[in-house]
C-alpha positions, 0 to 999 in steps of 0.5 A, spaced: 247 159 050 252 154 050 251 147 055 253 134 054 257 138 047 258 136 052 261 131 056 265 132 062 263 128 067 268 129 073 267 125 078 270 127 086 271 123 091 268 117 087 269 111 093 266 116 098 260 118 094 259 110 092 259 108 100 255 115 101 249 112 097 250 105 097 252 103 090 258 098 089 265 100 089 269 102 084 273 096 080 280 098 080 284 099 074 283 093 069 288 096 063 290 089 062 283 084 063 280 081 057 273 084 055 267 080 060 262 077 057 256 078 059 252 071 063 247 068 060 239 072 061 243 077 064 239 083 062 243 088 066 237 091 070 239 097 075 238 097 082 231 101 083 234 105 089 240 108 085 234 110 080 232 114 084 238 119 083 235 120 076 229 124 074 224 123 067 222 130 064 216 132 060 216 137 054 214 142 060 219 141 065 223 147 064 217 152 066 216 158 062 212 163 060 205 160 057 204 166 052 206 164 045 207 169 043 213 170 048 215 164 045 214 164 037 218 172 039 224 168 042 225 162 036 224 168 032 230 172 035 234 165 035 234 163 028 235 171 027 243 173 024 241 181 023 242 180 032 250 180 030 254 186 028 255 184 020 248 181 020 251 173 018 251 169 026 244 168 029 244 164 035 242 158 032 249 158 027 252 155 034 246 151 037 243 147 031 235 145 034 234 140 028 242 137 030 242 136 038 243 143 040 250 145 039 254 145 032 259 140 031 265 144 030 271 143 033 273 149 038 279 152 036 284 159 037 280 165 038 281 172 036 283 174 042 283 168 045 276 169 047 274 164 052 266 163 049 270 161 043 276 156 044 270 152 047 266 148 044 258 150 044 255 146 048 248 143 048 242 148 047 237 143 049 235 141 056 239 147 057 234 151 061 234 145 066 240 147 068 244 149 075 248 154 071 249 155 064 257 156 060 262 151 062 264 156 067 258 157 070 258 164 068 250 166 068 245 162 072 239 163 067 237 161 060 235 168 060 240 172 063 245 167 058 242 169 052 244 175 052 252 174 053 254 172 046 250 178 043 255 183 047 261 179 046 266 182 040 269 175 038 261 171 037 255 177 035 259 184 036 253 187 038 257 194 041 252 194 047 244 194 049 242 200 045 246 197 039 241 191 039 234 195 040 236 200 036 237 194 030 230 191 033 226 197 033 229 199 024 225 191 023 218 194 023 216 186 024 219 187 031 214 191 033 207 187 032 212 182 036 214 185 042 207 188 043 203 182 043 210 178 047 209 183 052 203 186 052 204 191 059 210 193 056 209 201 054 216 199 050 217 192 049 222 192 045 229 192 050 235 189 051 231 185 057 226 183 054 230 180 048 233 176 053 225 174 056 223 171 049 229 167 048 229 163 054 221 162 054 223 158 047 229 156 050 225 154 056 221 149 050 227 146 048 226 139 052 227 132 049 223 127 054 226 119 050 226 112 052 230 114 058 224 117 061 219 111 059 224 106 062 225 111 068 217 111 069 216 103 069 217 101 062 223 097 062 223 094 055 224 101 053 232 100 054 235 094 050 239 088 054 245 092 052 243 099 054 241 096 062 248 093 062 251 100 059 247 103 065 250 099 070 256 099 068 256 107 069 252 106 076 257 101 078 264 104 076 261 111 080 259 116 074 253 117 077 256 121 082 256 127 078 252 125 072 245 125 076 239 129 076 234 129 071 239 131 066 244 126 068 248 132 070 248 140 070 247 140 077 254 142 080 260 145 078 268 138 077 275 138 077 276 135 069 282 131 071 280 128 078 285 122 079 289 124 073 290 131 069 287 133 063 292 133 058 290 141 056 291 145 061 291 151 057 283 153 059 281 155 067 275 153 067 271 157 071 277 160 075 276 166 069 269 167 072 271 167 080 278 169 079 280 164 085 285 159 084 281 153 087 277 153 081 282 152 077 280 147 071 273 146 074 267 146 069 260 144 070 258 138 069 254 138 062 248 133 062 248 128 057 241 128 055 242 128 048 250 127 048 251 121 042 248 127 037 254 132 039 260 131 038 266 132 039 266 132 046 268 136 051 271 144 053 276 143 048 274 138 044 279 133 045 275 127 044 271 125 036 268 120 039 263 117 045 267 111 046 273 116 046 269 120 051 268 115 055 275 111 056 277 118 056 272 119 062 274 113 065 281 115 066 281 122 068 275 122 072 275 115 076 282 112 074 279 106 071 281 103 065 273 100 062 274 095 058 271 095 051 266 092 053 264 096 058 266 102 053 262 099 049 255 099 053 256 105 057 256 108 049 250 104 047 246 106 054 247 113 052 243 113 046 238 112 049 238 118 053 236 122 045 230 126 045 227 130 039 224 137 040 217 138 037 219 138 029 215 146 030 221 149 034 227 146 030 226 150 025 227 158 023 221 161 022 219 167 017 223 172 019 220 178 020 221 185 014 
Protein backbone atom coordinates (compact mmCIF):
# COMPACT_ATOMS: atom_id res chain seq x y z
CA UNK A 1 0.00 0.00 0.00
CA UNK A 2 2.48 2.17 0.22
CA UNK A 3 3.09 5.14 -2.77
CA UNK A 4 4.62 11.48 -3.43
CA UNK A 5 4.89 10.19 0.96
CA UNK A 6 6.44 10.88 -1.38
CA UNK A 7 8.77 12.92 -3.06
CA UNK A 8 11.40 11.48 -5.09
CA UNK A 9 11.45 13.13 -8.30
CA UNK A 10 14.51 11.79 -10.09
CA UNK A 11 15.05 13.24 -13.13
CA UNK A 12 17.28 11.65 -16.17
CA UNK A 13 18.61 12.79 -18.67
CA UNK A 14 17.07 16.42 -18.17
CA UNK A 15 18.87 18.47 -21.25
CA UNK A 16 17.99 15.60 -23.64
CA UNK A 17 14.37 15.21 -22.59
CA UNK A 18 14.01 19.12 -22.49
CA UNK A 19 15.16 19.32 -26.41
CA UNK A 20 12.99 16.11 -27.02
CA UNK A 21 9.79 18.19 -25.85
CA UNK A 22 10.69 21.36 -26.61
CA UNK A 23 10.81 22.82 -23.15
CA UNK A 24 13.32 25.40 -22.34
CA UNK A 25 16.88 24.61 -21.25
CA UNK A 26 17.64 24.12 -17.82
CA UNK A 27 19.44 27.06 -15.72
CA UNK A 28 22.86 26.39 -14.81
CA UNK A 29 23.47 26.12 -11.21
CA UNK A 30 22.70 29.55 -9.36
CA UNK A 31 23.89 29.00 -5.83
CA UNK A 32 24.90 32.48 -5.70
CA UNK A 33 22.11 34.72 -7.71
CA UNK A 34 20.01 36.81 -5.84
CA UNK A 35 16.34 35.97 -5.63
CA UNK A 36 14.28 37.10 -8.88
CA UNK A 37 11.75 39.30 -8.89
CA UNK A 38 8.87 38.67 -10.50
CA UNK A 39 7.87 41.30 -13.73
CA UNK A 40 5.10 43.43 -13.52
CA UNK A 41 1.79 41.57 -14.90
CA UNK A 42 3.43 38.43 -14.82
CA UNK A 43 1.08 35.93 -14.31
CA UNK A 44 3.17 32.93 -14.85
CA UNK A 45 0.86 30.99 -17.55
CA UNK A 46 2.56 27.88 -18.63
CA UNK A 47 3.15 27.19 -22.24
CA UNK A 48 -0.22 24.94 -23.22
CA UNK A 49 1.93 22.51 -25.14
CA UNK A 50 3.74 21.50 -22.21
CA UNK A 51 0.34 20.98 -20.37
CA UNK A 52 -0.24 18.34 -22.41
CA UNK A 53 2.29 16.23 -20.53
CA UNK A 54 -0.46 16.15 -17.77
CA UNK A 55 -3.60 14.94 -17.11
CA UNK A 56 -7.08 16.12 -15.11
CA UNK A 57 -8.50 13.17 -13.12
CA UNK A 58 -12.30 12.34 -12.20
CA UNK A 59 -13.36 10.85 -8.88
CA UNK A 60 -13.80 7.40 -11.53
CA UNK A 61 -10.39 7.53 -12.90
CA UNK A 62 -9.05 4.59 -11.41
CA UNK A 63 -11.69 2.29 -12.68
CA UNK A 64 -12.98 -0.33 -10.19
CA UNK A 65 -15.74 -2.67 -9.48
CA UNK A 66 -19.21 -0.84 -9.57
CA UNK A 67 -20.46 -3.23 -6.69
CA UNK A 68 -20.71 -1.29 -3.60
CA UNK A 69 -20.72 -3.87 -1.87
CA UNK A 70 -17.01 -4.70 -3.19
CA UNK A 71 -16.28 -1.40 -1.87
CA UNK A 72 -18.14 -0.88 1.53
CA UNK A 73 -16.04 -4.62 2.15
CA UNK A 74 -12.82 -3.09 1.21
CA UNK A 75 -12.88 -0.04 3.31
CA UNK A 76 -14.04 -2.09 5.85
CA UNK A 77 -11.01 -4.43 5.58
CA UNK A 78 -8.76 -1.45 5.48
CA UNK A 79 -9.84 0.33 8.80
CA UNK A 80 -9.63 -3.51 10.37
CA UNK A 81 -6.76 -4.12 12.87
CA UNK A 82 -8.08 -7.88 13.71
CA UNK A 83 -6.15 -8.30 9.87
CA UNK A 84 -2.75 -8.42 11.83
CA UNK A 85 -1.33 -10.81 13.76
CA UNK A 86 -1.69 -9.19 17.76
CA UNK A 87 -5.07 -7.40 16.41
CA UNK A 88 -3.36 -3.64 16.85
CA UNK A 89 -2.38 -2.61 13.09
CA UNK A 90 -5.12 -2.11 10.22
CA UNK A 91 -4.08 -0.81 6.82
CA UNK A 92 -5.12 2.53 7.75
CA UNK A 93 -2.65 2.70 11.02
CA UNK A 94 -0.01 3.48 7.67
CA UNK A 95 -2.34 5.29 5.24
CA UNK A 96 -4.58 7.84 7.13
CA UNK A 97 -7.52 8.80 4.24
CA UNK A 98 -8.48 11.79 6.40
CA UNK A 99 -4.70 13.00 6.56
CA UNK A 100 -3.30 12.75 2.80
CA UNK A 101 -3.03 8.99 2.72
CA UNK A 102 0.08 8.16 4.41
CA UNK A 103 1.21 8.65 8.12
CA UNK A 104 3.71 11.38 9.12
CA UNK A 105 5.90 9.29 10.54
CA UNK A 106 9.64 9.22 10.05
CA UNK A 107 10.88 6.02 8.57
CA UNK A 108 13.48 4.60 10.96
CA UNK A 109 15.63 0.99 12.01
CA UNK A 110 13.31 -1.90 11.35
CA UNK A 111 13.22 -5.31 12.80
CA UNK A 112 15.33 -7.22 10.79
CA UNK A 113 16.07 -4.54 8.70
CA UNK A 114 12.71 -4.77 6.78
CA UNK A 115 12.96 -2.82 3.92
CA UNK A 116 8.56 -2.05 4.10
CA UNK A 117 9.60 -0.64 7.12
CA UNK A 118 12.74 1.47 6.99
CA UNK A 119 10.73 3.28 4.19
CA UNK A 120 8.39 5.90 4.67
CA UNK A 121 4.80 4.86 3.53
CA UNK A 122 3.85 6.31 0.78
CA UNK A 123 0.51 7.85 -0.19
CA UNK A 124 -2.50 5.72 -0.58
CA UNK A 125 -4.55 8.00 -2.38
CA UNK A 126 -4.41 8.06 -6.21
CA UNK A 127 -2.64 5.18 -5.60
CA UNK A 128 -4.31 3.04 -8.04
CA UNK A 129 -3.37 5.21 -10.96
CA UNK A 130 -0.11 4.20 -10.63
CA UNK A 131 2.32 2.25 -13.12
CA UNK A 132 3.56 0.15 -10.20
CA UNK A 133 2.80 0.22 -6.36
CA UNK A 134 6.04 0.40 -3.35
CA UNK A 135 9.10 2.36 -3.71
CA UNK A 136 10.55 -0.67 -5.65
CA UNK A 137 7.88 -1.25 -7.79
CA UNK A 138 7.36 -4.64 -6.33
CA UNK A 139 3.40 -5.25 -7.08
CA UNK A 140 1.87 -3.97 -10.11
CA UNK A 141 -1.89 -3.47 -8.67
CA UNK A 142 -3.41 -2.02 -5.66
CA UNK A 143 -4.92 -5.46 -5.56
CA UNK A 144 -2.13 -7.83 -5.60
CA UNK A 145 -0.13 -4.96 -3.31
CA UNK A 146 -2.79 -4.90 -0.92
CA UNK A 147 -1.98 -8.23 0.33
CA UNK A 148 1.73 -7.93 1.13
CA UNK A 149 1.95 -6.13 4.20
CA UNK A 150 -0.56 -8.61 5.63
CA UNK A 151 1.88 -11.55 5.11
CA UNK A 152 4.88 -9.33 6.21
CA UNK A 153 6.22 -10.54 9.82
CA UNK A 154 7.62 -7.01 10.65
CA UNK A 155 4.03 -4.71 9.45
CA UNK A 156 0.64 -7.18 9.89
CA UNK A 157 2.47 -10.80 10.83
CA UNK A 158 -0.16 -12.65 9.49
CA UNK A 159 1.71 -16.23 9.25
CA UNK A 160 0.04 -17.06 5.70
CA UNK A 161 -3.03 -16.81 3.33
CA UNK A 162 -4.94 -19.52 5.73
CA UNK A 163 -4.22 -17.49 8.85
CA UNK A 164 -6.12 -14.52 7.30
CA UNK A 165 -9.30 -16.40 6.17
CA UNK A 166 -9.24 -18.28 9.10
CA UNK A 167 -9.65 -14.69 11.25
CA UNK A 168 -12.06 -13.54 8.63
CA UNK A 169 -14.24 -16.74 8.73
CA UNK A 170 -14.30 -16.46 13.08
CA UNK A 171 -15.97 -12.77 12.51
CA UNK A 172 -19.44 -13.98 11.67
CA UNK A 173 -19.90 -10.32 10.24
CA UNK A 174 -17.73 -11.12 7.48
CA UNK A 175 -20.05 -13.52 6.14
CA UNK A 176 -22.90 -11.45 5.13
CA UNK A 177 -20.07 -9.16 3.40
CA UNK A 178 -18.12 -11.45 1.43
CA UNK A 179 -21.38 -12.93 0.09
CA UNK A 180 -23.27 -9.87 -1.03
CA UNK A 181 -18.99 -8.43 -2.18
CA UNK A 182 -18.81 -11.58 -4.26
CA UNK A 183 -22.01 -12.98 -5.01
CA UNK A 184 -20.89 -16.19 -7.65
CA UNK A 185 -18.13 -16.99 -5.12
CA UNK A 186 -19.62 -20.33 -3.65
CA UNK A 187 -16.93 -19.42 -0.73
CA UNK A 188 -16.32 -15.58 -0.73
CA UNK A 189 -14.09 -15.22 1.83
CA UNK A 190 -10.24 -16.09 0.35
CA UNK A 191 -6.87 -14.53 0.73
CA UNK A 192 -7.63 -13.35 -3.07
CA UNK A 193 -10.90 -11.91 -2.56
CA UNK A 194 -9.68 -9.89 0.47
CA UNK A 195 -7.04 -8.52 -1.92
CA UNK A 196 -10.43 -7.53 -4.69
CA UNK A 197 -12.04 -5.65 -1.85
CA UNK A 198 -9.18 -3.60 -0.93
CA UNK A 199 -8.53 -2.29 -3.99
CA UNK A 200 -11.97 -1.65 -5.53
CA UNK A 201 -12.08 0.86 -2.31
CA UNK A 202 -8.72 1.81 -3.13
CA UNK A 203 -9.45 2.20 -6.36
CA UNK A 204 -11.97 5.10 -4.64
CA UNK A 205 -9.39 6.92 -3.24
CA UNK A 206 -9.17 9.69 -6.17
CA UNK A 207 -8.77 13.43 -5.39
CA UNK A 208 -9.44 15.62 -8.39
CA UNK A 209 -8.69 19.61 -6.91
CA UNK A 210 -7.92 22.92 -8.62
CA UNK A 211 -4.92 21.29 -10.60
CA UNK A 212 -7.57 19.69 -12.61
CA UNK A 213 -10.25 22.58 -12.98
CA UNK A 214 -6.72 24.79 -14.33
CA UNK A 215 -5.98 21.88 -16.58
CA UNK A 216 -9.70 21.74 -18.01
CA UNK A 217 -9.60 25.52 -19.05
CA UNK A 218 -10.24 27.33 -15.74
CA UNK A 219 -7.16 29.40 -15.29
CA UNK A 220 -8.04 31.31 -12.24
CA UNK A 221 -8.04 28.09 -10.30
CA UNK A 222 -4.29 28.56 -9.71
CA UNK A 223 -2.99 31.90 -8.10
CA UNK A 224 -0.09 34.45 -9.98
CA UNK A 225 2.12 32.31 -7.50
CA UNK A 226 1.23 28.98 -8.21
CA UNK A 227 1.35 29.37 -12.31
CA UNK A 228 4.92 31.18 -11.60
CA UNK A 229 5.59 27.88 -9.44
CA UNK A 230 4.58 25.67 -12.47
CA UNK A 231 6.63 27.38 -14.54
CA UNK A 232 9.28 27.30 -13.03
CA UNK A 233 8.92 23.27 -12.30
CA UNK A 234 8.38 23.13 -16.17
CA UNK A 235 11.46 25.18 -16.94
CA UNK A 236 14.02 23.71 -14.97
CA UNK A 237 13.08 20.12 -16.28
CA UNK A 238 10.85 18.56 -13.27
CA UNK A 239 8.43 17.57 -15.66
CA UNK A 240 10.38 15.05 -17.10
CA UNK A 241 9.59 12.49 -14.64
CA UNK A 242 6.94 14.07 -12.83
CA UNK A 243 4.27 14.04 -15.58
CA UNK A 244 1.02 12.06 -16.41
CA UNK A 245 -2.20 12.38 -14.39
CA UNK A 246 -0.59 11.93 -11.21
CA UNK A 247 2.29 14.31 -11.98
CA UNK A 248 4.54 10.93 -11.42
CA UNK A 249 4.14 7.27 -10.82
CA UNK A 250 4.75 6.56 -14.20
CA UNK A 251 8.51 5.24 -14.37
CA UNK A 252 10.98 3.80 -12.25
CA UNK A 253 14.56 7.01 -11.56
CA UNK A 254 18.01 7.02 -10.13
CA UNK A 255 17.68 9.42 -6.72
CA UNK A 256 20.74 11.04 -7.10
CA UNK A 257 20.99 11.51 -10.95
CA UNK A 258 23.69 14.44 -10.98
CA UNK A 259 24.95 14.30 -7.44
CA UNK A 260 24.46 11.28 -5.05
CA UNK A 261 21.78 10.94 -2.51
CA UNK A 262 23.43 11.33 0.83
CA UNK A 263 21.73 7.85 2.09
CA UNK A 264 23.01 4.92 0.44
CA UNK A 265 21.93 2.47 2.67
CA UNK A 266 18.68 1.69 0.80
CA UNK A 267 18.82 -0.22 -2.74
CA UNK A 268 15.74 0.92 -4.20
CA UNK A 269 14.45 -1.38 -6.47
CA UNK A 270 17.64 -3.68 -6.73
CA UNK A 271 16.08 -5.67 -3.82
CA UNK A 272 13.08 -6.64 -6.19
CA UNK A 273 15.27 -7.15 -9.26
CA UNK A 274 18.49 -8.52 -7.74
CA UNK A 275 20.35 -6.39 -10.60
CA UNK A 276 22.79 -3.93 -10.13
CA UNK A 277 21.82 -1.54 -12.36
CA UNK A 278 18.73 -0.95 -10.36
CA UNK A 279 20.66 -0.11 -7.68
CA UNK A 280 19.29 3.20 -5.66
CA UNK A 281 16.50 3.29 -8.53
CA UNK A 282 12.75 4.04 -6.86
CA UNK A 283 9.44 4.96 -8.47
CA UNK A 284 8.77 8.18 -9.34
CA UNK A 285 5.74 8.95 -6.46
CA UNK A 286 3.00 11.16 -7.84
CA UNK A 287 2.86 14.42 -5.98
CA UNK A 288 -1.11 14.73 -5.99
CA UNK A 289 -1.39 15.37 -2.73
CA UNK A 290 2.57 15.92 -1.45
CA UNK A 291 2.16 19.27 0.75
CA UNK A 292 -0.22 16.69 3.09
CA UNK A 293 2.70 14.31 3.39
CA UNK A 294 5.58 14.88 5.03
CA UNK A 295 8.49 14.08 5.79
CA UNK A 296 9.54 13.11 2.18
CA UNK A 297 11.07 10.90 0.39
CA UNK A 298 12.14 6.83 0.97
CA UNK A 299 14.28 7.65 3.81
CA UNK A 300 12.55 10.76 5.07
CA UNK A 301 15.45 12.92 4.56
CA UNK A 302 13.46 16.05 4.01
CA UNK A 303 10.74 17.72 6.83
CA UNK A 304 9.70 19.96 4.83
CA UNK A 305 8.27 20.61 0.95
CA UNK A 306 10.78 23.68 0.32
CA UNK A 307 13.55 21.14 1.97
CA UNK A 308 12.22 18.60 -0.64
CA UNK A 309 12.39 20.82 -3.52
CA UNK A 310 16.18 22.38 -3.01
CA UNK A 311 16.95 18.74 -2.18
CA UNK A 312 15.30 17.93 -5.43
CA UNK A 313 17.01 20.40 -7.36
CA UNK A 314 20.41 19.57 -6.28
CA UNK A 315 20.45 15.81 -6.47
CA UNK A 316 18.14 15.50 -9.54
CA UNK A 317 18.89 18.50 -11.92
CA UNK A 318 22.17 19.88 -10.33
CA UNK A 319 20.52 23.37 -9.73
CA UNK A 320 20.87 25.20 -7.11
CA UNK A 321 16.70 27.27 -6.97
CA UNK A 322 16.75 30.21 -5.86
CA UNK A 323 14.21 31.02 -2.87
CA UNK A 324 12.07 32.39 -4.88
CA UNK A 325 11.89 29.58 -7.10
CA UNK A 326 12.05 27.32 -4.05
CA UNK A 327 9.31 29.15 -2.91
CA UNK A 328 6.71 29.01 -5.99
CA UNK A 329 7.36 25.57 -6.90
CA UNK A 330 6.17 24.98 -3.08
CA UNK A 331 3.13 26.89 -3.60
CA UNK A 332 2.35 25.28 -6.75
CA UNK A 333 2.05 22.08 -5.42
CA UNK A 334 -0.53 22.77 -2.82
CA UNK A 335 -2.51 23.31 -5.51
CA UNK A 336 -2.21 19.84 -6.56
CA UNK A 337 -4.22 18.68 -3.00
CA UNK A 338 -7.68 17.02 -3.32
CA UNK A 339 -9.90 15.39 -0.77
CA UNK A 340 -11.60 12.00 -0.89
CA UNK A 341 -15.54 11.73 -0.70
CA UNK A 342 -15.61 12.52 3.42
CA UNK A 343 -17.63 8.70 3.50
CA UNK A 344 -14.56 6.95 2.39
CA UNK A 345 -12.19 8.56 4.94
CA UNK A 346 -13.75 7.30 7.76
CA UNK A 347 -13.74 3.71 9.48
CA UNK A 348 -16.73 2.18 9.33
CA UNK A 349 -18.84 0.10 11.78
CA UNK A 350 -16.82 -2.75 11.82
CA UNK A 351 -18.45 -5.90 11.78
CA UNK A 352 -18.90 -8.47 15.16
Amino acid sequence: MSIIRSFVSPVCAVLAGCIALGCEKPEPPRAHEKDIVTPHGYDGAANSRLLRRFAPITVDSFGGTTNEARTTLGQTLFFDPRLSKDRAISCASCHDVSKGGADARPAGPAPGDDLHQRRNAPTVLNAAGSFALSWDGRATTVEEQALGPLLNPNVMGMTNAVAVTTRLQRIPGYAALFRDAFPDDAHPITFENVGRAIGAYERKLSTPGRWDKFLTGDRAALTPIEKEGLRTFLNVGCMICHTGPLVGGTMFERVGVVEPWPNQTDPGRMAVTKSEADRMMFKVPTLRNVAKTAPYFHDSSAATLPEAVRKMGRHQLGIDLTVREVDSISAWLTALDGEVPAALAVAPALPL
